[in-house]
C-alpha positions in Angstrom: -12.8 72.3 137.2 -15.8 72.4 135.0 -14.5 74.1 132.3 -13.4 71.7 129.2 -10.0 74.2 129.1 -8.8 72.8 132.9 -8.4 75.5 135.5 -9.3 78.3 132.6 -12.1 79.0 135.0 -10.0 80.3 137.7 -7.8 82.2 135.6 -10.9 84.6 134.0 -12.5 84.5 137.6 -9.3 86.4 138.9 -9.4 88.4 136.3 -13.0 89.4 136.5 -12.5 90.4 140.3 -8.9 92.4 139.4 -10.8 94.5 136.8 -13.6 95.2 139.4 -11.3 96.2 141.8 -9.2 98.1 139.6 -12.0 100.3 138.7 -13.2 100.9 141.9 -9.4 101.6 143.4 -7.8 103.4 140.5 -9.9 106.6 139.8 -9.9 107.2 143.9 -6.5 106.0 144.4 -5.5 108.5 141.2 -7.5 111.2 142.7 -5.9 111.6 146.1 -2.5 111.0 144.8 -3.6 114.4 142.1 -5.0 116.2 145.0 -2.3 115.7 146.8 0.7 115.3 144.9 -0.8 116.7 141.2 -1.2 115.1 138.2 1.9 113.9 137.6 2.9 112.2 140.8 -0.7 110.0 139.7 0.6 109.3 136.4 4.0 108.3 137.8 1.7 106.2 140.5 -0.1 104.5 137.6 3.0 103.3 135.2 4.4 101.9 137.9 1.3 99.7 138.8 1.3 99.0 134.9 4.9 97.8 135.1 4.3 95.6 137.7 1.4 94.1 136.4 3.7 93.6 132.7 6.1 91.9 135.0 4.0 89.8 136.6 1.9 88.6 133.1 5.4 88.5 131.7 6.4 85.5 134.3 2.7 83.8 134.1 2.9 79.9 133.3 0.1 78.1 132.3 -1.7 75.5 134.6 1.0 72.5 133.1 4.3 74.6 134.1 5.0 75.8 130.2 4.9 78.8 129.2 2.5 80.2 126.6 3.6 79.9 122.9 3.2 82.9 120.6 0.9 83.5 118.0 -2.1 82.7 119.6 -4.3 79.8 120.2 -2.7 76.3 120.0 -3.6 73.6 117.5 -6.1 71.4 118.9 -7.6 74.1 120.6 -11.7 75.4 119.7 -11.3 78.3 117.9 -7.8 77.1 116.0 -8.2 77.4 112.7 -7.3 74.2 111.5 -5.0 74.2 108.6 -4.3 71.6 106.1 
């Protein structure tokens, strides 16, 4: 795309929508399943979205296939502080 990261565009886009939707859906989503059900069956409802959405993050690649290093951004990278 246009962005000087690759397809980092796309990846914040979905994210953008997901946490609009997510705001809109999981306060009225929660509050039927409390009316309903009670409090706890909407906690119970809500760690098991949260566990699917770790296990999906969990299995994310990046745009190349590889998977995401640890310990933040990669050399090369704005924002890397360069050491040396």
């Amino acid at each position: 795309g246009d962005s000087p990261f690759g397809r980092s565009g796309r990846g914040v886009g979905i994210y953008w929508i997901a946490s609009d939707v997510a705001a809109i859906a999981g306060p009225l989503v929660s509050g039927l399943v409390a009316e309903r059900a009670g409090f706890g069956a909407a906690y119970a409802v809500a760690v098991v979205i949260v566990l699917l959405a770790l296990s999906v993050v969990s299995r994310a690649r990046r745009a190349d296939g590889s998977r995401r290093r640890r310990g933040g951004l990669e050399p090369g990278t704005p924002g890397h502080p360069e050491l040396g």
